[in-house]
C-alpha positions as CSV (number, residue, x, y, z in Angstrom):
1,X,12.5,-165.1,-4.5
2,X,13.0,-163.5,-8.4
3,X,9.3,-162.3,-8.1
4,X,10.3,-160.4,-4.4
5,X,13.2,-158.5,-5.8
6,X,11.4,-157.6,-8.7
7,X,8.3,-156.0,-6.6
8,X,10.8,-153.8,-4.7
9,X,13.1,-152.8,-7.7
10,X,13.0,-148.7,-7.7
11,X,14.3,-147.1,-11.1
12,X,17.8,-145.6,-11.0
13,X,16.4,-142.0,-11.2
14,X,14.0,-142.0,-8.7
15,X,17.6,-143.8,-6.3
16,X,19.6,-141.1,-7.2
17,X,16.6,-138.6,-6.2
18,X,16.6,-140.2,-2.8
19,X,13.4,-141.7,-3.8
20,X,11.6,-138.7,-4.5
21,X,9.0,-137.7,-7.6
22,X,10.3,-134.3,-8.9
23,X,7.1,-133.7,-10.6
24,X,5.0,-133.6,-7.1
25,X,4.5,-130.4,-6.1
26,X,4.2,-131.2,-2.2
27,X,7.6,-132.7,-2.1
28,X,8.8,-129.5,-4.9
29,X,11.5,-127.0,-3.4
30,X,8.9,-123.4,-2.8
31,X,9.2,-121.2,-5.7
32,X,6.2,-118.2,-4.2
33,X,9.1,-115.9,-2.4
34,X,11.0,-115.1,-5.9
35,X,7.1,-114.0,-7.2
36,X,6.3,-112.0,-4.3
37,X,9.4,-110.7,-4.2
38,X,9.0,-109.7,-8.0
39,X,5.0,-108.6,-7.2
40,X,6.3,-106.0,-4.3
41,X,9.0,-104.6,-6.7
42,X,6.5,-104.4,-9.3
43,X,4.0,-102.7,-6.6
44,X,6.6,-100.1,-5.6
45,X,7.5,-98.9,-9.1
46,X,4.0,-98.9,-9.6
47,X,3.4,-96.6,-7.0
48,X,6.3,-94.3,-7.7
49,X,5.5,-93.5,-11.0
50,X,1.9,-92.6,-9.9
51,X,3.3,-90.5,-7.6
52,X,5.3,-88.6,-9.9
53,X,2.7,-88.4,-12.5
54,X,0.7,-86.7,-9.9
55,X,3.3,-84.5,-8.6
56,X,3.5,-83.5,-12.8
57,X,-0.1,-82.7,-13.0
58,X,-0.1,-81.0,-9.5
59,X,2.5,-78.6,-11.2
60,X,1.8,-78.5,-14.4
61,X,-1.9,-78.1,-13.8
62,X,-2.0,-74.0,-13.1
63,X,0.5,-73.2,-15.0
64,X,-1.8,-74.6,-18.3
65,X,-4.6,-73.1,-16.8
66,X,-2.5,-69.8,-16.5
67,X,-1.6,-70.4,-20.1
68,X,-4.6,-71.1,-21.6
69,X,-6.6,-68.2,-19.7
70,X,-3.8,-65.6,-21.3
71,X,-3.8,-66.4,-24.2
72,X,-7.6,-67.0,-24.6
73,X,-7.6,-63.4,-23.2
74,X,-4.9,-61.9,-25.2
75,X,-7.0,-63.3,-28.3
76,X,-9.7,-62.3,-27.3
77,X,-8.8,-58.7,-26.5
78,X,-6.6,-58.6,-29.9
79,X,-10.0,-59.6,-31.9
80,X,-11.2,-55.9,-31.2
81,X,-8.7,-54.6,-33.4
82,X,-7.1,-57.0,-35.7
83,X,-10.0,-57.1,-38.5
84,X,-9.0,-53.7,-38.3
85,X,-5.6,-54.2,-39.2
86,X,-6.7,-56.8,-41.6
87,X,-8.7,-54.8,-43.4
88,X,-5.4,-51.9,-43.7
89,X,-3.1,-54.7,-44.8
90,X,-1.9,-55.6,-41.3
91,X,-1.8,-59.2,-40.5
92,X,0.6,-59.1,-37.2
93,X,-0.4,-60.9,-34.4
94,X,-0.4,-58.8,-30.8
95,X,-0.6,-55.6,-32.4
96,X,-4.5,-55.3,-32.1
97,X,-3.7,-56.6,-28.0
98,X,-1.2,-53.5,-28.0
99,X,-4.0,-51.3,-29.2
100,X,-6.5,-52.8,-27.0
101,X,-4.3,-51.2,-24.1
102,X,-3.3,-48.3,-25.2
103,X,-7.1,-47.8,-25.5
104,X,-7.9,-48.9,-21.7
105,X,-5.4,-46.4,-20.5
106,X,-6.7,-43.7,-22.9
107,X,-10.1,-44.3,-21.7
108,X,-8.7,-44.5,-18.2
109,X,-7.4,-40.5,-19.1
110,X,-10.3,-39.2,-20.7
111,X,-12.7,-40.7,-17.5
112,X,-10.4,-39.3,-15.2
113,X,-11.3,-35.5,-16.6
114,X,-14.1,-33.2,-15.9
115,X,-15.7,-33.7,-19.9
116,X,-15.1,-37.5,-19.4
117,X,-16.5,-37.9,-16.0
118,X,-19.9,-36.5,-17.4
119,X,-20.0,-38.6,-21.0
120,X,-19.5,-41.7,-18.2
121,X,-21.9,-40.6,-16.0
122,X,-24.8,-39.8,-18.6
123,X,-24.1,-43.1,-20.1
124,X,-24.0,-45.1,-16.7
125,X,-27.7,-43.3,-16.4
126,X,-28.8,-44.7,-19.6
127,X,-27.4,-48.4,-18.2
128,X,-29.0,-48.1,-14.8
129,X,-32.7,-47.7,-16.6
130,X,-32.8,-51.2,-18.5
131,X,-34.0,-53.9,-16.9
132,X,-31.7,-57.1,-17.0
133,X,-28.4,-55.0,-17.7
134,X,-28.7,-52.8,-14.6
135,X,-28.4,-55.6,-12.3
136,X,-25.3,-56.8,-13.8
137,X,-23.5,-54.1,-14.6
138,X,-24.3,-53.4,-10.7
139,X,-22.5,-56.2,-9.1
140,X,-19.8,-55.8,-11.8
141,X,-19.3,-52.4,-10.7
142,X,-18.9,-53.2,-7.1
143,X,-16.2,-55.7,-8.0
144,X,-14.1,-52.9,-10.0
145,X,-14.8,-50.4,-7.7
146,X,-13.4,-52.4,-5.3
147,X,-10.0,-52.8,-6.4
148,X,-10.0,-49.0,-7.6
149,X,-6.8,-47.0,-7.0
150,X,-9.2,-44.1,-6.6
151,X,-11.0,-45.8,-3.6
152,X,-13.9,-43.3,-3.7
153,X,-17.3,-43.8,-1.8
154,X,-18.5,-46.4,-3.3
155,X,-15.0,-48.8,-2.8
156,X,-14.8,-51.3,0.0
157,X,-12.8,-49.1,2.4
158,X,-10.8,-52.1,5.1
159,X,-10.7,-55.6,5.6
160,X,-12.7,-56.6,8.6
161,X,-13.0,-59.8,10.4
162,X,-16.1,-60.0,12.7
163,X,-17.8,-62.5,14.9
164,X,-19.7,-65.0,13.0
165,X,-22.2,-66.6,13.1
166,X,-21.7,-67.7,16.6
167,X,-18.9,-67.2,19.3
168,X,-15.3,-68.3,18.7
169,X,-16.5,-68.5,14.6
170,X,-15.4,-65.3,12.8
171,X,-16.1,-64.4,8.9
172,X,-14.2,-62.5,6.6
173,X,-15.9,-59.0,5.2
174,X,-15.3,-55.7,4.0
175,X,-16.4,-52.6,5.8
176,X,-18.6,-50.3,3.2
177,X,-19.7,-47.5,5.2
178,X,-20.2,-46.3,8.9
179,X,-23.9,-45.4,9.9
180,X,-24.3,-43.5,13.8
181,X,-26.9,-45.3,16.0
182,X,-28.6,-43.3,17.9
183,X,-29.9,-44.2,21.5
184,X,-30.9,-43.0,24.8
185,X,-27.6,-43.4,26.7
186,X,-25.2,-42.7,24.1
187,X,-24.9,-42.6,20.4
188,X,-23.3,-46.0,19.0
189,X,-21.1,-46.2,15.8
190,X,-22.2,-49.1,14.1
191,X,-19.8,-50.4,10.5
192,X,-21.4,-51.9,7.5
193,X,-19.6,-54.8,7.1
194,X,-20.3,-57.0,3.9
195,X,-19.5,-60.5,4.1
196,X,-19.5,-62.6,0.7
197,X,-21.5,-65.7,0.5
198,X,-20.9,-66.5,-3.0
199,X,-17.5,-64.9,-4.2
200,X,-17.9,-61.1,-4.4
201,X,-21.6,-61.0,-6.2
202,X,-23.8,-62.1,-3.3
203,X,-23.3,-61.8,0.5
204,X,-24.6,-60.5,3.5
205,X,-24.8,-56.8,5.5
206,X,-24.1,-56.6,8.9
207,X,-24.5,-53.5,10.9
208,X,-21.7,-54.2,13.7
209,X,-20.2,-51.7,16.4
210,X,-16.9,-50.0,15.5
211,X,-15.2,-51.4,18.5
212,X,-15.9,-55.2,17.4
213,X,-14.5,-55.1,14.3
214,X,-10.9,-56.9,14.2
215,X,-8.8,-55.1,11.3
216,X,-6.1,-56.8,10.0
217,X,-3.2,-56.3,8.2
218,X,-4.4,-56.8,4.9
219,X,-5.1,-54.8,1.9
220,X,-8.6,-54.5,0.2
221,X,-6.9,-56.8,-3.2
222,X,-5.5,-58.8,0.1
223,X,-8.2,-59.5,1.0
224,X,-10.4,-60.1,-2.4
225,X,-8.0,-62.8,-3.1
226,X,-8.6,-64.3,-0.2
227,X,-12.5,-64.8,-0.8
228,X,-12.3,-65.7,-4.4
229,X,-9.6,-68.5,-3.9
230,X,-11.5,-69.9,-0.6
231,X,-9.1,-69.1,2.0
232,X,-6.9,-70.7,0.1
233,X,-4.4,-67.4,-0.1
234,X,-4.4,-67.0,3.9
235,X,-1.4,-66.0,5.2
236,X,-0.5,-68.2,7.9
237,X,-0.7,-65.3,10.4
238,X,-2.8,-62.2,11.0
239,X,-2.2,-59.3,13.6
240,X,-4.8,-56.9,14.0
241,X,-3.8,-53.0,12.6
242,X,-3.7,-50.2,15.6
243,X,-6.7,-48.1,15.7
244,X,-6.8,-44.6,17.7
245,X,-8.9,-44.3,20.8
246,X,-11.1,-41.9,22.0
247,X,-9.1,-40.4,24.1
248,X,-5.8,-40.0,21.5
249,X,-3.9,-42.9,22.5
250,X,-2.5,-45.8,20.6
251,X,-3.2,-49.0,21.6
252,X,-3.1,-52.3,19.9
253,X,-6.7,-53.5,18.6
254,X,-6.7,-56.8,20.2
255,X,-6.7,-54.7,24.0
256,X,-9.9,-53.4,23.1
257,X,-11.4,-56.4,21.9
């Protein structure tokens, strides 16, 4: 009978445990919702502060561009002059940039006069006769001509959206010149319309009729910006301009077309 009572003899902690091993971890109260509790708060500040070091970058991003590109440029222009300076004693930084101005506009005078107009074009003869140089300073001119104040000949004249290059698909362009088809019936008026396929130094002609052409309400810088940024500079809405008809009236572009 000793020897029975001794077989089922428990020890006093395990009685006043009910019985129960604390250290097996079936019969352990669940600790996992306190960690994944602590692994989703974790998870959301996470997030949050990638988010706002994105939104920071985002911002911060063109404005150091913006930075960097002036004052790489106003270096850049100052170095014309400062060694100048330098060599009179002068060691003030934005005073050869000043200069550099003054001489643009100054040059922008002198071009703008009969005795300057000549010296430009003589030398622009000279340019247009080497080999490698003439190309560039070609495209380079049709860039500044176009966002000339003068608007002469050779400037885009209006921005011009045409169908392209199938129906219900239009491109953007800028209308050159205006060439007279002629033809049996009746003479057509036909645009040339130049559409950029690589910025403003390659694209495409099209000869299109007059009366096809949709012309917006944009201005020739309008719509440069608008090619060079990749339609990123659209403004959400565009309304075609009113054009006069043959026959004197005014009517609203989108009638005709």
């Amino acid at each position: 009978m000793a020897e029975e009572k001794e077989s089922t003899s428990i020890p006093l902690s395990q009685a006043e445990n009910g019985g129960e091993d604390p250290e097996d971890p079936v019969k352990t109260p669940p600790t996992s919702s306190s960690s994944s509790t602590r692994q989703a708060c974790c998870f959301v500040l996470q997030s949050w502060i990638s988010k706002k070091f994105m939104t920071g970058c985002v911002v911060l991003f063109p404005v150091a561009v913006t930075f960097f590109v002036t004052w790489w440029f106003i270096q850049f222009v100052d170095g014309f002059f400062s060694p100048l300076y330098e060599r009179l004693g002068f060691d003030i930084f934005g005073l050869g940039f000043i200069t550099s101005l003054v001489f643009v506009f100054l040059v922008g005078v002198f071009v703008s006069s009969w005795l300057g107009s000549t010296v430009f074009w003589v030398g622009e003869w000279f340019i247009k006769r080497m080999p490698f140089v003439k190309h560039l300073y070609s495209a380079s001119k049709q860039i500044s001509a176009a966002i000339s104040p003068d608007q002469n000949t050779t400037a885009f004249k209006e921005v011009a959206i045409i169908r392209h290059p199938r129906v219900g698909e239009y491109a953007f362009g800028f209308i050159t010149s205006t060439v007279t088809l002629q033809k049996d019936n009746e003479d057509e008026e036909l645009c040339s319309v130049f559409v950029p396929t690589n910025h403003l130094y390659i694209g495409d002609i099209f000869l299109v009729n007059s009366k096809e052409i949709i012309r917006p309400n944009l201005s020739i810088r309008e719509g440069i910006e608008i090619i060079v940024s990749g339609g990123m500079t659209m403004p959400q809405m565009i309304s075609p301009i009113e054009r006069v008809a043959q026959q004197g009236e005014r009517i609203p572009l989108s009638r005709i077309v």
